[in-house]
N, C-alpha and C positions, 0 to 999 in steps of 0.2 A: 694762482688766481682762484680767487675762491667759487664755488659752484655759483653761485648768483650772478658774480663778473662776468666770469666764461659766459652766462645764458644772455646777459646783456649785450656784449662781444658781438657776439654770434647775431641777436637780434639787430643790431645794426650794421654788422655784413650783409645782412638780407640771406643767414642760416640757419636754418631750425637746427637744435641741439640734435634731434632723433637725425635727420639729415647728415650734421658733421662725424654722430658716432657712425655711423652708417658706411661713410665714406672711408671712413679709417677701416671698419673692417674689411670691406670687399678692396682697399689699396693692402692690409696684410694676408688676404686671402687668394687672390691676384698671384697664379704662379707666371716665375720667371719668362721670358721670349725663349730659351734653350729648353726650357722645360713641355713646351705648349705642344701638342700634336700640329702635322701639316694636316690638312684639312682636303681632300679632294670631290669635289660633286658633280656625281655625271647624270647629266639629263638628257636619256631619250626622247624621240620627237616621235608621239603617236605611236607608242610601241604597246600593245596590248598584256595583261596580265598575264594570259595562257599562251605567250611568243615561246616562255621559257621552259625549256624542258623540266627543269626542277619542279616547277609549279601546275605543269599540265604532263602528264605522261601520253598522253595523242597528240602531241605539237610536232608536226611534217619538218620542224627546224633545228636543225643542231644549233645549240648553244655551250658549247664547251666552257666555256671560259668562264660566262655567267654562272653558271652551274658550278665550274670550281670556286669562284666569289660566293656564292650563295652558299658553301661549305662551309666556307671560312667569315661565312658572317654570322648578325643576326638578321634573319627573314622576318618580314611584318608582313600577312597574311591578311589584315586590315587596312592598309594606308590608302592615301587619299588624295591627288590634288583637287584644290580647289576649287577648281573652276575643270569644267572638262574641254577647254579648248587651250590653245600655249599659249599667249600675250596674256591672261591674269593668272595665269599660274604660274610664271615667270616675275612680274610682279611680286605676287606673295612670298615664291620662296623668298627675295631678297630684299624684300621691307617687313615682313610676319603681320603683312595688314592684308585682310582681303581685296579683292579688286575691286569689287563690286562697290566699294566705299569711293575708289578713285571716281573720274571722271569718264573711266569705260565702263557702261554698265551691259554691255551685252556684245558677243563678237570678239573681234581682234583687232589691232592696227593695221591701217593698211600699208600700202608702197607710200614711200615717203612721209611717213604716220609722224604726227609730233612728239618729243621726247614724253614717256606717260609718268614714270616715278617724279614726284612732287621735287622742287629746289629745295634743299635741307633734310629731305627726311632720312632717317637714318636708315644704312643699309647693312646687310654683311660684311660687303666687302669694305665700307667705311671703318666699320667697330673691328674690324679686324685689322686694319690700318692703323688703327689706335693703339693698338697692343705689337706694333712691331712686325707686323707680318708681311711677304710679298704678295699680291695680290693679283690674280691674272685670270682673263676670261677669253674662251677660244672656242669658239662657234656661231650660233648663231643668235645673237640679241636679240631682236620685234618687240625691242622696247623703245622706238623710236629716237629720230635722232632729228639736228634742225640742218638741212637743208638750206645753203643757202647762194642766191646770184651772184655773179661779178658783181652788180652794184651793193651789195649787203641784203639784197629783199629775202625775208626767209619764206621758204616755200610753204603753204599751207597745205596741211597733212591728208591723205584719204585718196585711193587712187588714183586721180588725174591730176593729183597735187597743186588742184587750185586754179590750173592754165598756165604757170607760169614754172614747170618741170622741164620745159626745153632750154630755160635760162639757169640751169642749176651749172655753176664753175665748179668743176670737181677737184681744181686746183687751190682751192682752199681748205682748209681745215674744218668738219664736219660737227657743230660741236651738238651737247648734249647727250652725247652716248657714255659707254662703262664709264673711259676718263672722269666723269665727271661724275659717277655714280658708285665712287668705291673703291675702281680698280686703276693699277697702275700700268699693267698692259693689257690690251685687247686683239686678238686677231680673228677674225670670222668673216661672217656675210650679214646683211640686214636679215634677209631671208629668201632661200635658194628660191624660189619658183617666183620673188620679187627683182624689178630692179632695185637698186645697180649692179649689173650680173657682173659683178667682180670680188675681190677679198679688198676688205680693210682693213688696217693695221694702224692701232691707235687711233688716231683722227684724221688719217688719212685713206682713199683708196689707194689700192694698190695696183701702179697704172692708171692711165684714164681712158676710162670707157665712153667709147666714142663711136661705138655702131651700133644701130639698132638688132634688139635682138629677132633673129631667125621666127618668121610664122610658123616655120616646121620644128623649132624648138621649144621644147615645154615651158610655161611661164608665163606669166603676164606680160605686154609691151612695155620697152623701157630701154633705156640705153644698157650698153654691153663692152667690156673690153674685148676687144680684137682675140679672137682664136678660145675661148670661154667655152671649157668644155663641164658639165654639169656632174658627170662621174668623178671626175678630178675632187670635188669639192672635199668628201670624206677624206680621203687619203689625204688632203692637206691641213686638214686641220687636226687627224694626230699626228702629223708629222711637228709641228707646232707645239701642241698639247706636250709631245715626248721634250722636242727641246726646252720648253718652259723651264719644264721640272728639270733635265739633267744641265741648263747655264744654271739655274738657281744653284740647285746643292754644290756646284761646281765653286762658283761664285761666293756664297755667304751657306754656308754647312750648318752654321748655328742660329742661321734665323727662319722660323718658320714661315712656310709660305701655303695659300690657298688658292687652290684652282677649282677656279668654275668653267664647266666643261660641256657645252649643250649643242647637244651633236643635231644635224639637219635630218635625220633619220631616224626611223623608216618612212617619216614624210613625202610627201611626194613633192618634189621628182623623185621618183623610186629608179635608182641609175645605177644598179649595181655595176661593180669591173664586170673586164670580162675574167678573171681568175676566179670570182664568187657564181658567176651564171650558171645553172643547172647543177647545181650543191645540193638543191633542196625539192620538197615534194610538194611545195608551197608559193610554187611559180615564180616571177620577180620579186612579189613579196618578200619571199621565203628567207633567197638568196640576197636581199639586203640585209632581213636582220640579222642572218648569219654572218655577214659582213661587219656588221655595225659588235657584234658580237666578236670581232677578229679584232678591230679598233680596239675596242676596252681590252681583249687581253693583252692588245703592245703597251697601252700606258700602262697597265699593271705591273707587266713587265722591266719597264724604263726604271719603274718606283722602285723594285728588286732591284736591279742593276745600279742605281744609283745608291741605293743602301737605304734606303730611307720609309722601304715597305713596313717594316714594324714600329714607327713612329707616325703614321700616317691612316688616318681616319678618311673611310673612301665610304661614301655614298652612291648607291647607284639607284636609281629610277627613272618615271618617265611624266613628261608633261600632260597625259591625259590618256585616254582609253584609243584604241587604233579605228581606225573608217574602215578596216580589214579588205582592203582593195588590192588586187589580185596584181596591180601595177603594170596591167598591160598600157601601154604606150605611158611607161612613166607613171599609170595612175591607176584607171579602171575604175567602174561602178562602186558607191557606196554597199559593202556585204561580199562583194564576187570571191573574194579568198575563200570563203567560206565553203563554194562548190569543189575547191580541192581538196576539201578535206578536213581543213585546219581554220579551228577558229581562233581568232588573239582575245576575245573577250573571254573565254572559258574558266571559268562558268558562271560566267553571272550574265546578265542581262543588257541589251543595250551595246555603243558604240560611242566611238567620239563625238563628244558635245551633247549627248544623251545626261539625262537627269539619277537614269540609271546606273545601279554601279558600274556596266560595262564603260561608262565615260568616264568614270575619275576613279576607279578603284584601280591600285597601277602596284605594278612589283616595286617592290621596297627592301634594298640590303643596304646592311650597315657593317664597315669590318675595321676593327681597330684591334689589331692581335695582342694578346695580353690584356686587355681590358673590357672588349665584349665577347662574350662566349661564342666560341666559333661552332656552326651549327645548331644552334637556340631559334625559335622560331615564335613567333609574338601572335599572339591574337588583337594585341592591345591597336584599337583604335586611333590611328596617326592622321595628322594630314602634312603636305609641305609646308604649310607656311607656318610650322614650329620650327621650322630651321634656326631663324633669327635667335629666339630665346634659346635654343639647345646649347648655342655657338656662346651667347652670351653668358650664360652657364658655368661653358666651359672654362673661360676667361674669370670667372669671378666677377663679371660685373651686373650689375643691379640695369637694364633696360630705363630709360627714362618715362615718362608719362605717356610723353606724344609719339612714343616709337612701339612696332612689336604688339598695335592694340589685341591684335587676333593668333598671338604666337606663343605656347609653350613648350615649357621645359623638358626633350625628350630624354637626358641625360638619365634618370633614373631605370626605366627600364633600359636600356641601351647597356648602361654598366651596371645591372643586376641588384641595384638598390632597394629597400624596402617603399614602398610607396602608395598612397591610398590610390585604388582602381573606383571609380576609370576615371587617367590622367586629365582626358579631361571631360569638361559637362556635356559637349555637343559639338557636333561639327558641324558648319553649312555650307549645302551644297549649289552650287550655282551650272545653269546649263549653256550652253552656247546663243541661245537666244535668249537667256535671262532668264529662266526658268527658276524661280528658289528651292531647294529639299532640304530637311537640317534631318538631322540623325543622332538620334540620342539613344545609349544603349541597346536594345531588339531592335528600337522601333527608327522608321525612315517614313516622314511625312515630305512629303510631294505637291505642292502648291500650283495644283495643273495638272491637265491629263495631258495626256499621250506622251512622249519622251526627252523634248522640248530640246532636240537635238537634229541627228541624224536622221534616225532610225524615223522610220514612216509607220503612221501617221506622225508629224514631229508636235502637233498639239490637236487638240480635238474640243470642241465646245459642248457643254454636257447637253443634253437633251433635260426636259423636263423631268423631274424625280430623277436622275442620275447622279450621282456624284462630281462634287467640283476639281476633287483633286486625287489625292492617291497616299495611300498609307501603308505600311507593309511592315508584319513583325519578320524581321531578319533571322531570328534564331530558330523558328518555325518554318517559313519561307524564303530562304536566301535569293532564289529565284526570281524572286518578285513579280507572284502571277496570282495574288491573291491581293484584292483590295479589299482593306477592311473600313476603308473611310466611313461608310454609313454604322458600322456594326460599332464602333470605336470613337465616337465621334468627344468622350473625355480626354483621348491621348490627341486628337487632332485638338482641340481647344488648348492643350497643355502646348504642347509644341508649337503652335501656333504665336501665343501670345512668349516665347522663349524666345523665337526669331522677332518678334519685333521688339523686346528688349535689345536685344544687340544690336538690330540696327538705330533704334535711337538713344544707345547708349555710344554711338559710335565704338565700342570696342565689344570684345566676348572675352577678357581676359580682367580679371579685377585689375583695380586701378593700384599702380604700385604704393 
């Protein structure tokens, strides 16, 4: 066919020529399903940067294991979630769209919150279903699920779920959750200190919970299965997590598979066993993370044991900066950890849901033996919701328009490639009550005073001649105790008008 044919061809398939070469390259670029790494992602729940001994040398908590992962990875001393609370940063990792574009714009889902990831859009675990992979998630979702009565009524989402949460038949099938978001199995909880205080499994609970839960047990009201003990919850979900991974290799050895792994911890309920109680110098705290820190070295472990450790790209971080609660009765005061000694923000500023980096600046390893240098340590600016693009990277495939608007390509720093810095032009940052900050190389402008979190004052209105918001060169002040807003007010105008490009660009990632 001659060039002109083919271009007509193509125009009335409804395919641009650039489009069809396009497609031919990333289908010959596209390695094999035996060739692809497994993929593992573990997300901490509220686990602070300075939890790990690696990364704070005064941390009251043993972290063995992390510590040996942190050896054998690369460490990013810059990463980021998105949002500093867990339902949009949950989100992002597994759409690479910010949250703050969905329909949550501030906060989290509540008990019985409606499914939040959009019908259609693409996910990780979707594109990776593409390419052959088995697909599995074990912990804890708060990405909403739909609820629904014996007679079909679905439950409307938010606390008291609308009035009509007594009529929820838990004999039916749950839909809206992973299944339908990617993965092919699920096992977890909606979320430990929510009902349904039970485990579910795919689209189902596990049992039906049919007692209210205990006023003297931790948690919001809600129904509960029978004998639901709150400690239990870790322990069964790497029991889970280990089986995943050793039926898979067992089962199909040459097809890869990806687990997403998002542990209910150091969250509160803070319920350590009683084999982790007084481990640490860090109170119940302490002795969770060090718990949670036992968890991740059994899956590591299982991955060894099942042979599959040096084929297998393991991620480990955490959903947002810690509320460093000392975990007395399960919980304790926002800061109290603190008075033992050990802080989990260290060093930087701020807590969970904070604007500050103490809210989203979070430990970040990455280990894939033979292909990222084990012991390399990044300075380079990350957030999670590059996951999407890195993954898609990996795969050789091109992200389409409508997916991935806020997600790139971590693959080059990762495995040591030459690449123009910094990866990317900005990050932004979002606070628990909606707070925006974006961060672009030194600088971190801050759109609001006070912390717009946690941390008290959590906003503050300027007084006359004060300052509206908050500016901070990071490579002068890490700390962030110096406002330069008034002194600066070129970098605030620049960064200013940067964030509102992407949000009425709807993306921050050029268009493919």
């Amino acid at each position: 066919m001659r060039r002109s044919g083919r271009r007509e061809f193509l125009r009335r398939a409804g395919v641009s020529l650039a489009a069809a070469t396009a497609a031919g390259r990333l289908a010959r670029a596209a390695p094999a399903a035996r060739d692809l790494p497994n993929i593992v992602f573990i997300l901490a729940d509220d686990m602070g940067y300075g939890d790990l001994n690696c990364q704070n040398p005064e941390s009251k908590i043993p972290t063995p294991h992390l510590d040996r992962l942190a050896a054998e990875s690369m460490r990013f001393t810059d990463a980021h979630a998105p949002t500093s609370v867990c339902t949009p940063t949950r989100y992002a990792i597994l759409t690479g769209r910010y949250c703050w574009r969905s329909s949550l714009k501030r906060g989290v889902l509540w008990a019985w919150g409606r499914p939040l990831i959009e019908d259609g859009r693409l996910t990780v675990g979707g594109l990776l279903k593409r390419h052959g992979y088995r697909t599995g998630c074990v912990g804890k979702w708060h990405l909403g699920w739909d609820w629904r009565t014996a007679d079909g009524e679905v439950v409307l989402g938010g606390g008291a779920g609308g009035g009509n949460v007594d009529r929820i038949d838990f004999r039916k099938p749950v839909a809206g959750g992973p299944l339908t978001k990617g993965f092919d199995y699920y096992f977890g909880t909606a979320v430990p200190n929510f009902p349904p205080y039970c485990f579910l499994e795919n689209d189902r609970t596990v049992g039906i919970p049919t007692v209210p839960k205990p006023k003297t047990m931790f948690g919001h009201p809600g129904p509960m299965l029978p004998g639901w003990k709150l400690e239990e919850i870790l322990p069964g979900l790497e029991a889970k997590a280990v089986e995943f991974v050793d039926r898979h290799v067992k089962a199909a050895p040459d097809r890869p598979f990806f687990l997403y792994f998002p542990l209910t911890g150091p969250h509160t309920p803070i319920a350590p066993t009683k084999e982790f109680q007084g481990k640490t110098k860090a109170g119940a705290y302490g002795d969770f993370v060090h718990q949670i820190d036992h968890h991740v070295g059994r899956l590591l472990a299982a991955l060894k044991r099942s042979g599959v450790a040096d084929n297998t790209l393991v991620i480990f971080t955490s959903d947002n900066g810690s509320p460093c609660r000392d975990g007395t009765a399960m919980s304790g005061p926002v800061g109290s950890v603190r008075r033992l000694g050990h802080d989990p923000s260290r060093p930087w500023r701020g807590l969970k849901s904070d604007a500050w980096d103490g809210g989203h600046r979070v430990p970040f390893l990455a280990r894939w033996p033979g292909r990222i240098q084990a012991g390399a340590v990044s300075d380079e600016p990350i957030c999670h919701v590059d996951f999407l693009a890195t993954v898609a990277a990996l795969l050789g495939e091109a992200l389409p328009e409508d997916a991935g608007e806020d997600s790139h390509n971590l693959l080059p720093v990762l495995l040591g490639r030459p690449y123009r810095r910094p990866l990317r032009e900005a990050i932004v940052h979002h606070s628990g009550n909606g707070m925006f900050a974006v961060r672009q190389g030194q600088w971190k402008l801050i759109l609001g005073r006070g912390s717009g979190g946690f941390s008290k004052p959590s906003s503050v209105r300027p007084k006359p001649g004060e300052p509206k918001g908050q500016l901070y060169d990071l490579r002068a002040d890490p700390a962030e105790q110096h406002n330069l807003w008034s002194e600066r007010q070129d970098v605030v105008r620049r960064l200013t008008a940067l964030l509102d490009k992407y949000k009425h660009a709807g993306r921050s990632v050029p268009r493919p």
